[in-house]
N, C-alpha and C positions, 0 to 999 in steps of 0.2 A: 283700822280698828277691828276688823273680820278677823283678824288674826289674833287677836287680843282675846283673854278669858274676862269673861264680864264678873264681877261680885257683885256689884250694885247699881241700882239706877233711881235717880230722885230727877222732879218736874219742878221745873220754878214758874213763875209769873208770866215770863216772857217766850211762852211757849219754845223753852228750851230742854230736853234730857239731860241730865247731867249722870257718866255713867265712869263708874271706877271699876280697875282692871288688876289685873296679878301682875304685868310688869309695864303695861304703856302710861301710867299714869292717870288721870283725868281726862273724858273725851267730853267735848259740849258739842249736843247736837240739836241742830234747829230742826222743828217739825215742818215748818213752812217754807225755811229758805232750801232744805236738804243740806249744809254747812254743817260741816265739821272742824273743830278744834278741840288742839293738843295740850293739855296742859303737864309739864312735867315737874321735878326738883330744880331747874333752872328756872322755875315760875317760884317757890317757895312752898312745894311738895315735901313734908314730912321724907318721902321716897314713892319711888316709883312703883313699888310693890303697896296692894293694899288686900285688905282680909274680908273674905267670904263674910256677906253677912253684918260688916260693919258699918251702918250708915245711917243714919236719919237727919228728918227734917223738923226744925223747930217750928214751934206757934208764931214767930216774926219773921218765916219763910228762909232763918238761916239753915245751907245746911252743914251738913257733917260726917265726915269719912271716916274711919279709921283703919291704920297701915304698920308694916311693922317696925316704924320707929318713931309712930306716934299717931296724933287726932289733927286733922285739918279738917275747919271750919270757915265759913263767909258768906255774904251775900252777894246772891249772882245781880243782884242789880248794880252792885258798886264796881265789878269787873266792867272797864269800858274799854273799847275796842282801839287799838292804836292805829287813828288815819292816816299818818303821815306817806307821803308818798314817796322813796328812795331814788335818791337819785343811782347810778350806774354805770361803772366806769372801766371801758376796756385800759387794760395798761402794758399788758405786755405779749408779747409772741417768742417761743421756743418753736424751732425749726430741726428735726430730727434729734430728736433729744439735748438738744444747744441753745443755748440764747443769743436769741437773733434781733432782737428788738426792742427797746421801750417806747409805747404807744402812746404821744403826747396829745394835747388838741390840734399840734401843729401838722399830725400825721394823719391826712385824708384815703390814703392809698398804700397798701403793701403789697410790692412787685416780687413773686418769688419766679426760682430757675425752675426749670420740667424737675433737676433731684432734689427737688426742697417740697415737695407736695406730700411729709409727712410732718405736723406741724401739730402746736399746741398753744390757744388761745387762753390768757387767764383777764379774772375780770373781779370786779364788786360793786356790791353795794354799799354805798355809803349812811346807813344807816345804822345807828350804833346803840340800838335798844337790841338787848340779846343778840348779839350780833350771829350768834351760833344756829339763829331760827331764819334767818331772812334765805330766801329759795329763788331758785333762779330757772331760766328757760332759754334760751337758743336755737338759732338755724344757723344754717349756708345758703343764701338765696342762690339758687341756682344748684344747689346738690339737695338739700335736704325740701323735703316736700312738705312738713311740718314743724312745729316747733315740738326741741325735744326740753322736757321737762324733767329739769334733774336733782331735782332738791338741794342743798347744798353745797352741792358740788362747784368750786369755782374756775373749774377747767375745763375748756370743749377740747377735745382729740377729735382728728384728720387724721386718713391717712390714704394715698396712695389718688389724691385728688387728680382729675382731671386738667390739660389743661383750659384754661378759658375766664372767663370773670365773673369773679363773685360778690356777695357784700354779706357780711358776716354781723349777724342781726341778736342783741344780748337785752333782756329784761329783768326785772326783779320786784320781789314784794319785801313789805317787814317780815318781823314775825308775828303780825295778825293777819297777813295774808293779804295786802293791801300791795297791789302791783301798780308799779312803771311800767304801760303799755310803751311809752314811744320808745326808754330805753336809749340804747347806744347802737351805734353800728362802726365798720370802717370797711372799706373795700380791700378785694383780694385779689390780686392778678396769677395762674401761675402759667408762665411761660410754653409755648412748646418746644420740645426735645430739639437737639440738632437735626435731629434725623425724620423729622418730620416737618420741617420747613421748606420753603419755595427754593431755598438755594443748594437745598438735600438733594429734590428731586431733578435737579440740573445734573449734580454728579452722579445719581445712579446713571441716567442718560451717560452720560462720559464714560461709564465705567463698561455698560452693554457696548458700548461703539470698540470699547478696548478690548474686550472679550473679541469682537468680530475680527479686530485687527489681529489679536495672537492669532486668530483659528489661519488667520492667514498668511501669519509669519512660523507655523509650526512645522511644516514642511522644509523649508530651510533649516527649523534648527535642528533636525532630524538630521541634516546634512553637514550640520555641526557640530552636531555630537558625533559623530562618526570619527571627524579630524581629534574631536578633543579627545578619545576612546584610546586612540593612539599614542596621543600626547600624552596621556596619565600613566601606557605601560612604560614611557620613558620616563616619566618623574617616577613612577614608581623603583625601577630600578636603580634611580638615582638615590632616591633615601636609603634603598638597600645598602649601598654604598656608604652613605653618610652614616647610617646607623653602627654598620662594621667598623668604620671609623671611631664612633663614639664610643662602642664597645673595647675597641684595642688602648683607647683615652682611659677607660675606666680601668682597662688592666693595667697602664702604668700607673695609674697612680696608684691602685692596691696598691703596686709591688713596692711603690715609693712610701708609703706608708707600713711597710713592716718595718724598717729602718728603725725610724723613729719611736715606734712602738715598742721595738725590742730595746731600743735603749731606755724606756720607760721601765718597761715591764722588769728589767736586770737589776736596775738601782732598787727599785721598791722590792723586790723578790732577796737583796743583800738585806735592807731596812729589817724587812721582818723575821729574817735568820737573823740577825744581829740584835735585836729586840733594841731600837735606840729609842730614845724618846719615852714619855710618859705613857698611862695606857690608851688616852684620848686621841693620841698623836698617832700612836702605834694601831686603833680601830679606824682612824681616814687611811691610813696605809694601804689596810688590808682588804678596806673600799678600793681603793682607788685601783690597787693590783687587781682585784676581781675584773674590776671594770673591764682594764685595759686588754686582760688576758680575753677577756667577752670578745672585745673589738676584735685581736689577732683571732682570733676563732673565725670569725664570721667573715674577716677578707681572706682568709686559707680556704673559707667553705665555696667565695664566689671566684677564688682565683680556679679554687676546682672546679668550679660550675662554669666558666668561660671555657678553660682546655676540654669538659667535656661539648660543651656548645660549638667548638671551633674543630670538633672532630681530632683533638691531638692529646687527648688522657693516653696513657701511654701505662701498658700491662709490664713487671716485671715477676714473673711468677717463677717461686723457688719451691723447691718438694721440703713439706717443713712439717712438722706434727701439731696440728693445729688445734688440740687438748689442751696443754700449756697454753697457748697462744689465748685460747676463748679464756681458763682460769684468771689468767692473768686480768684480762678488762674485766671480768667478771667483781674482780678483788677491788678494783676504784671506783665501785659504785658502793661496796660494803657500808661504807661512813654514812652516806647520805640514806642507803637502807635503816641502819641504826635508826637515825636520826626521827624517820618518818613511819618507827615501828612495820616496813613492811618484810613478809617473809620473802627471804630473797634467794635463791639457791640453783646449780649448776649441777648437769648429768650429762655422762657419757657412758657409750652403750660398751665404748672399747676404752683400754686405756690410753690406746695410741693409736690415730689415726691421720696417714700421710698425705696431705693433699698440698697438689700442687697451686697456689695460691701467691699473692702479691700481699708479703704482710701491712703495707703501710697504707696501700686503697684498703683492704676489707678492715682493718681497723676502723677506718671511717663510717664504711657500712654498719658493723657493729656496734659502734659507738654511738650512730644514730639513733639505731631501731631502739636502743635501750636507752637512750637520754627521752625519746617518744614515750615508754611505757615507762618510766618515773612521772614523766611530766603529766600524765593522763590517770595515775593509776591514784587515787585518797591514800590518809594516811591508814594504814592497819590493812593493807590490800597483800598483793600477793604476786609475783612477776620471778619468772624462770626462765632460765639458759639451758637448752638441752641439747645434745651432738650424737647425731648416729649414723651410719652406714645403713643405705638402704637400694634398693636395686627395682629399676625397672619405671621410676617416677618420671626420668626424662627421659619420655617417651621418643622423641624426635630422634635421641641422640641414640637410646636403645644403653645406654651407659650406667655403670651403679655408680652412686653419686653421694657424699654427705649430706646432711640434713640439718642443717642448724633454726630451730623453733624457738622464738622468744614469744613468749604469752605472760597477757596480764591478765588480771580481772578487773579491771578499770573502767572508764566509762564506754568504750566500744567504739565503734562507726556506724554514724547512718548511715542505713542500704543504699542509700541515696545517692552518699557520696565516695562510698568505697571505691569506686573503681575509677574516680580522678584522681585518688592521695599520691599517687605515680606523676604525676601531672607537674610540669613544670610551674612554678610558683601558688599553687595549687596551697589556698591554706586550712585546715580544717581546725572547725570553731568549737570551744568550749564549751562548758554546762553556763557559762558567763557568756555564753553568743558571743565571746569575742576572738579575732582570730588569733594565731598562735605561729610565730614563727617565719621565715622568710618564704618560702612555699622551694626552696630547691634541695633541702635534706634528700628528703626520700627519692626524688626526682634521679640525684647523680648517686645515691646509694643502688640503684635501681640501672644506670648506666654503667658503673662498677661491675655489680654482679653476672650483667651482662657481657661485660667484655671478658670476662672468665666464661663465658659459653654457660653461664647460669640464668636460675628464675630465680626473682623474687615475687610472692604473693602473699596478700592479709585474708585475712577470714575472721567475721567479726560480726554479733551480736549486739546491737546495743543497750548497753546500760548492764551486759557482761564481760567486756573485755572483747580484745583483741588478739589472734595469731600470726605473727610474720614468720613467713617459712622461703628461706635460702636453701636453693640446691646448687650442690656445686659438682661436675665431673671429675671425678677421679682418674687420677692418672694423666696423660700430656699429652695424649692425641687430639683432643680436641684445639689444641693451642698453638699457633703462628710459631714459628720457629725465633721470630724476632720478640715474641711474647716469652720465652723461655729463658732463664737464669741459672747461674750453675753455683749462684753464688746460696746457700741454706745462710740461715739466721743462727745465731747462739745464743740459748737460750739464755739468759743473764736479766743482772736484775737491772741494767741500765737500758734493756731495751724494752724491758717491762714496765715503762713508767709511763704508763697508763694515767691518765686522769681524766675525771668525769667531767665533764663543761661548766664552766665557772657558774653558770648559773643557778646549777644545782651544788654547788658548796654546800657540807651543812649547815656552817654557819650560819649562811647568809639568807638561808630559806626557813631557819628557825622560827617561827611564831613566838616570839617570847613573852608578848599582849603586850596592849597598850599600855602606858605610862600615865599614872592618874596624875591629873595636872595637878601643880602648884597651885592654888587660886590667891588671886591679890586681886582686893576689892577695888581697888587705887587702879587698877591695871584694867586696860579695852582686852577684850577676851577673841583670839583667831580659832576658828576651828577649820584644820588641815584632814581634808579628803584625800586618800593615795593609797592606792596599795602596795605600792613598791616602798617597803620600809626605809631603805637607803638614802630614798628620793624624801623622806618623811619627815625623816633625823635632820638630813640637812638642810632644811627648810625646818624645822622647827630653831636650829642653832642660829638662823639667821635672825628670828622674834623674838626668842625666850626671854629676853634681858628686859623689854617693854610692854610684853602682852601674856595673858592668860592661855594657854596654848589646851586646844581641844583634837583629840586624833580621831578618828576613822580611816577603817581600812575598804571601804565603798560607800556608794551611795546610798544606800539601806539606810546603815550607821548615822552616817552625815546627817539624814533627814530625823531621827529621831535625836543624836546630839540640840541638832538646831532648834527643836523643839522643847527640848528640855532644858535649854541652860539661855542663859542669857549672852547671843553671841554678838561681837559688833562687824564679823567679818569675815568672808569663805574663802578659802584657796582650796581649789580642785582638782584633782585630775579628769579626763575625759571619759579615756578607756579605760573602767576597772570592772572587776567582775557583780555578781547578783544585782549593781542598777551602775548605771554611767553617770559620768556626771552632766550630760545632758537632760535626762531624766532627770535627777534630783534635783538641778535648779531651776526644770518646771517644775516641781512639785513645791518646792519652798517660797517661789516669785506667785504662785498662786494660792498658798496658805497665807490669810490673813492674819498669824502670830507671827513670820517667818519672813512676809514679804517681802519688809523694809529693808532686811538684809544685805547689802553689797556682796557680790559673788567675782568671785577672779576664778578663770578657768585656765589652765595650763595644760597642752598636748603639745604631741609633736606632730599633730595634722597640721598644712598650712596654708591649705587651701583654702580659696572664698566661700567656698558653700560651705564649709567647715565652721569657718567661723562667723558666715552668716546665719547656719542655724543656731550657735548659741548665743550670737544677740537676738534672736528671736526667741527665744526660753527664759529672756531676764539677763542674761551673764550682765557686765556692769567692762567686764571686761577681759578680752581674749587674750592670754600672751604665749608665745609660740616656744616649744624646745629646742635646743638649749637656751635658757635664760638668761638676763644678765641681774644678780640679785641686790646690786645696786639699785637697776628700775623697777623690780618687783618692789623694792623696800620703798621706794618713789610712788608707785603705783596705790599700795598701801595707805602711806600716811595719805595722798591728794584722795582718798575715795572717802576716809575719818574727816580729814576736813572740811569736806565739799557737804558731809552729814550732821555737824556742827552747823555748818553757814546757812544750812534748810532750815534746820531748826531756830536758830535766830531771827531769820527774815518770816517765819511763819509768824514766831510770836510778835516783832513789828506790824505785818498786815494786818495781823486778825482786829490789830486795838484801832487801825489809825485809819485802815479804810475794808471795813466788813463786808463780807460780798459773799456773795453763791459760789461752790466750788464746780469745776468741771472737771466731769468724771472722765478720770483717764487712765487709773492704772487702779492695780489691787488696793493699795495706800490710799488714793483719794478715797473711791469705794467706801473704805471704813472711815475716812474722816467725816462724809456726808451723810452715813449713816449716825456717826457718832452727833452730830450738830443735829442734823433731824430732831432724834430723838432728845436733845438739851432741850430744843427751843419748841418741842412738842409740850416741854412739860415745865417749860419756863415760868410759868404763873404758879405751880403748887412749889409750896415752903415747905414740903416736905417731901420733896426729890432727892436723894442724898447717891451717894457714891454705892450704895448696895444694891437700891434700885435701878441703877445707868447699869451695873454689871450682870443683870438679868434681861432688862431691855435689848441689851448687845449680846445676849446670847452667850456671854462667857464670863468665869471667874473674873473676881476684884483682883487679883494678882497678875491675871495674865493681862486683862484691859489697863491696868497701873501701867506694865512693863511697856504694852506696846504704846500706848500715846505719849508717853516717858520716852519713847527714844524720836517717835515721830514732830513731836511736839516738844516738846523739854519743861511740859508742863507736866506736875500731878492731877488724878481725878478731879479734887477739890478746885484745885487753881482753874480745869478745863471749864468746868459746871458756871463759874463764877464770870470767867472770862464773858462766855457767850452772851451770860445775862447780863452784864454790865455793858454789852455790843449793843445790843437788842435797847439798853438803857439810853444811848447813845444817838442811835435810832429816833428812839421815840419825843426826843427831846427836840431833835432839829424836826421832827413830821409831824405833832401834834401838840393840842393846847391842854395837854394834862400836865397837873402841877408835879413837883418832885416827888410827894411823894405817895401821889397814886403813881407813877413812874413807877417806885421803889416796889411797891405791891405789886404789881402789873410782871414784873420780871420776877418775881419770889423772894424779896427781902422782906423781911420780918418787924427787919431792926432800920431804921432811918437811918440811924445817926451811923450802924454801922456801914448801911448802904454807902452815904456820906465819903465816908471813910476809904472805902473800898474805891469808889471812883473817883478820888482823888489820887490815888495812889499809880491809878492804870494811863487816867487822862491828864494826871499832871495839873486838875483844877477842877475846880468844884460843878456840882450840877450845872447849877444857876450859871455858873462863868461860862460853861462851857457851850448852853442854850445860846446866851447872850455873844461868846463868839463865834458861832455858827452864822448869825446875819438871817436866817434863815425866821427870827421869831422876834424883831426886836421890839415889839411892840406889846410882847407877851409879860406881863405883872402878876 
């Protein structure tokens, strides 16, 4: 009442103040006994608020308030004190936020383990006049030193108790303040730790005694690792062995794999000169030749990266004018320059300059450095080829030497890492932090150059571009004798056929944007993450005919699709650029609109840690590349049906056996929020589906959609459920008639209450009281 602003204060007969407030309502205070009572709107308070100045007392000692939604009037002698004494009933115990117990009379003693000592006791009063006023109190004998008085509150919290024995001691008053000193109790046991028991400190003893015992056997094994120190330089040389082994395994099968390739790569490369087929037929074609040419690429790159690892790349260098030679690869990158608007352009300081060189390695070199500043450079950037004669750079040699400088302005190298890019398998990572490439490009472009008695070096800024500068010696002294060819090249246009790496086709690197779906309402909706368009397409042609089909080209995308549209299911990739798909299906398994979501993740990682972290992020399920799209389409419909079957059997339990949910994931989270809040507000008739989507913190649209796929219920049907559970409830646990029942959970209407509970329970109130067993003597 100290807290409260006083308006008024009137004295009655019974040497009590009677004193009204701006919002506590009514206080009666005795002068003799020092007693204070509250009287509020759950007394028959006009309202808790009353007005300055408004009050008197009449000639027959009635008095009179007034507030602002009315006058209240009475005589304090007819207010009498309610004695009853409550009885108090411990019932239940949660154990680290779990339930661990129903507390019967048959239950004298609860035995917890040393990790259960953080726990939650609930309890009541059985007394059912205003049941929202009766106040409670509490100890721990044996922790708590006094009793804690906690006003309505009907839950004691523990935590991190001791172990040893307790007896956990609960009272309570009405709401006149009328206490059950004896109260309730039940005993508490909590265990001690393993590690602080008698049979604990046996084994640390065992474990000193072992200690003493190593210190005593350490000297020998000093004398054994000596032997095994030896042993390991022979196994070591023995994997050496095994390894050259595996290595010469991996070069035959390259080599047994261009075969086959080339008779792929021939038939499709006829198909697409010959234009056969429709144009659907004729775009898998032009896929598939990309592909395959990708593949020969990259075993021609490791068969070269083995002959140079095996010490036998082999130099055939001819005196050739290596002007043309650079024009030429310069011109199979034109297309893809077009394409990607960047200025692209070549200079020579001479028209003609003779260096004695190996046209078909530095091809490769070149070929690189310049597939590197495409790959790195945005579109609208800017990347040049330039050839000069310069004198005095290769210092060692004292030699004038050509100069070939390709510079981009692209994204650059960190200082950081420039001076591994040389480095065998060496990968350097994107503005996407993702890596890029086998890591042996630059490595044997870098081994080439060299065996021409050249440098290669970059020079690089980041976040401006990059310079690779090739010097090559002029002239043939510097070169092995068995490194020299007599044989010059001809300039011609079939040896000029030059092409840039499949990868960078323009076609196939086109952005051409996404493709707004088809929407059918009739139809479960995929939303496909990938940024590899190819991979996109066809994986869209394997859905399209059953599902709503949603694209993103990363996880960024993905998370804001998922959010926006109503989806029933993710296919992923892992590795894509601005977020992975690691990242966005943490982000969408812990968004509460997005949760429920089933997520399919597809890479070509296939390791365990791989894909134990995406089942720790949520994933629903890992599948590894190459796929087989039979089981992906398998994988599919079993995760729709398994979301179906949830939804079924939720709505079976919730009717047939009602219970507390245990929080275990994002989804429950919101289901137990969502119940809460039902059965917070189960008694007002005027709860409706506007106020639950305020209470829940979000739009009527968004809370429809999401308890609609969790539940297969609507707002209305959820609101209705709970309260007819709760109806159910109180039928088998109490001796209130049907239709205080019906009012008690917020129906209005009887007959429709009736209605409603027939329809969920299969049988009426009264039948359903009566087969419960639980009341049969109730009339």
């Amino acid at each position: 009442m100290l807290s409260e602003v006083i308006y008024g204060i009137l004295p009655d007969e019974n040497n009590n103040l009677w004193v009204s407030t701006n919002q506590g309502g009514i206080f009666q205070f005795n002068i003799i006994t020092q007693q204070i009572k509250n009287f509020d709107e759950l007394d028959g308070l006009q309202s808790n608020e009353f007005n300055y100045g408004a009050y008197t007392k009449t000639s027959t000692n009635q008095l009179i308030f007034g507030g602002i939604n009315g006058l209240n009037f009475f005589y304090p002698a007819e207010i009498k004190k309610n004695n009853f004494v409550p009885l108090v009933d411990i019932f239940n115990i949660n154990v680290n936020n779990k339930p661990f117990l129903r507390i019967t009379d048959s239950v004298s003693k609860i035995i917890l383990k040393h990790n259960q000592n953080n726990f939650n006791i609930d309890f009541v009063a059985l007394s059912y006049s205003q049941l929202s006023k009766n106040q409670y109190a509490y100890m721990l004998e044996g922790f708590d030193s006094e009793w804690n008085y906690v006003g309505r509150n009907k839950t004691a919290t523990y935590t991190n108790i001791d172990q040893g024995d307790y007896v956990f001691k609960i009272k309570a008053s009405n709401n006149d303040g009328v206490w059950n000193e004896e109260g309730d109790s039940v005993k508490v046991t909590v265990l001690a730790a393993p590690w602080r028991t008698w049979w604990a400190y046996i084994i640390y003893l065992i474990i000193i005694g072992s200690l003493v015992y190593y210190l005593r056997t350490l000297i020998l094994a000093k004398i054994q690792a000596k032997n095994e120190l030896k042993q390991e330089k022979n196994d070591k040389q023995h994997i050496e062995e095994i390894n050259k082994l595996k290595l010469q395994l991996f070069t035959n099968i390259s080599h047994d794999f261009r075969t086959p390739l080339t008779l792929i790569v021939g038939p499709l490369q006829r198909m697409i000169k010959n234009k056969k087929g429709d144009s659907e037929i004729q775009g898998e074609v032009k896929n598939m030749y990309r592909n395959a040419v990708t593949l020969l690429q990259l075993i021609n790159q490791l068969l070269d990266f083995r002959k140079s690892e095996a010490g036998k790349l082999e130099l055939h260098a001819a005196k050739n004018d290596i002007v043309p030679f650079l024009e030429n690869i310069k011109l199979s990158f034109e297309d893809l320059a077009k394409d990607r608007n960047i200025q692209y352009s070549f200079k020579s300081s001479d028209e003609s300059i003779n260096v004695w060189y190996d046209s078909i390695e530095l091809k490769k070199v070149v070929v690189n450095v310049l597939s590197n500043a495409f790959k790195f450079t945005e579109k609208g950037g800017e990347i040049s080829l330039n050839v000069s004669i310069e004198k005095n750079l290769l210092i060692e040699n004292n030699l004038e030497c050509v100069k070939l400088l390709i510079k981009d302005n692209g994204r650059g190298i960190p200082e950081k890492e420039i001076e591994f890019i040389f480095d065998r398998f060496f990968q350097l990572g994107g503005a996407d932090k993702k890596r890029h490439g086998s890591g042996v490009g630059l490595s044997l472009a870098k081994d080439i150059v060299e065996l021409h008695q050249g440098t290669i070096t970059a020079e690089s800024v980041e976040g401006k571009g990059v310079s690779f500068i090739i010097l090559l010696p002029l002239g043939n002294a510097h070169l092995e004798a068995n490194q020299i060819s007599d044989y010059s090249d001809e300039i011609g246009e079939k040896y000029f056929e030059f092409n840039a790496p499949t990868i960078f086709n323009s076609k196939s690197i086109q952005e051409a944007g996404l493709e707004e779906p088809r929407f059918n309402e009739t139809l479960p909706s995929i939303l496909l993450v990938e940024d590899n368009k190819e991979v996109r397409v066809f994986i869209k042609e394997i859905f399209k005919d059953d599902f709503n089909i949603f694209e993103a080209k990363n996880g960024k995308d993905g998370v804001n699709l998922a959010k926006a549209n109503s989806i029933d299911l993710i296919i992923s990739d892992v590795m894509m650029p601005i977020m992975d798909g690691i990242e966005m299906c943490s982000i969408l398994k812990t968004n509460l609109v997005t949760s429920h979501i089933p997520i399919i993740l597809l890479t070509a990682k296939t390791s365990s840690k791989a894909q134990e972290t995406g089942y720790k992020t949520g994933a629903d399920i890992y599948i590894t590349k190459p796929f087989d799209s039979n089981v992906l389409e398998l994988q599919v419909n079993n995760l729709l049906t398994s979301r179906k079957n949830m939804i079924l059997k939720y709505k079976k339990d919730i009717i047939l056996t009602p219970k507390e949910l245990a929080v275990t994931s994002t989804d429950e989270e919101f289901l137990k929020k969502a119940f809460n809040i039902v059965e917070e507000n189960i008694t007002n008739t005027g709860f409706n589906t506007q106020i639950f989507g305020e209470l829940m913190g979000m739009s009527r649209t968004m809370l429809y959609t999401k308890l609609k796929v969790l539940t297969g219920q609507s707002l209305s049907e959820f609101i209705r459920t709970i309260r007819l559970k709760k109806a159910g409830q109180l039928l088998q646990l109490t001796y209130m008639n049907v239709s205080e029942i019906a009012f008690e959970v917020g129906f209005s209407d009887l007959k429709y209450f009736r209605k409603c509970f027939k329809e969920v329970f299969k049988e009426t109130p009264s039948g359903y009281r009566k087969k419960s067993g639980l009341m049969s003597n109730f009339k």
